[in-house]
C-alpha positions, 0 to 999 in steps of 0.5 A: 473446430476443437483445435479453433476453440482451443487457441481462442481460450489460450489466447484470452487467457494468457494475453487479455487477462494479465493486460486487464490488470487489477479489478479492484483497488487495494487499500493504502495500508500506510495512509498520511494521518496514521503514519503522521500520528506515529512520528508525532510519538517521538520529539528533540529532548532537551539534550538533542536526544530523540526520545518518546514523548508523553502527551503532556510534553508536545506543543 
């Protein structure tokens, strides 16, 4: 009986729970608008160069 119970358990816990897979979905750390708002930084100079913009600078 203690042997039945015994395998019952191993089999739930090495071949049930892995397949189950995540229980919660895990944020996007790199969502669009904020990894957009990182590039909108830099910009082309005048010269070809890429260089960081200045709020006033942008178009």
């Amino acid at each position: 009986m203690l042997v039945a119970i015994t395998k019952i358990f191993i089999f739930l816990c090495v071949l049930i729970v892995p397949l189950r897979g995540p229980s919660r979905r895990r944020e996007d750390k790199n969502s669009l608008p904020e990894s957009a708002m990182v590039y909108s930084k830099y910009g082309i100079n005048e010269y070809g160069d890429l260089e960081l913009m200045d709020k006033d600078q942008k178009h």
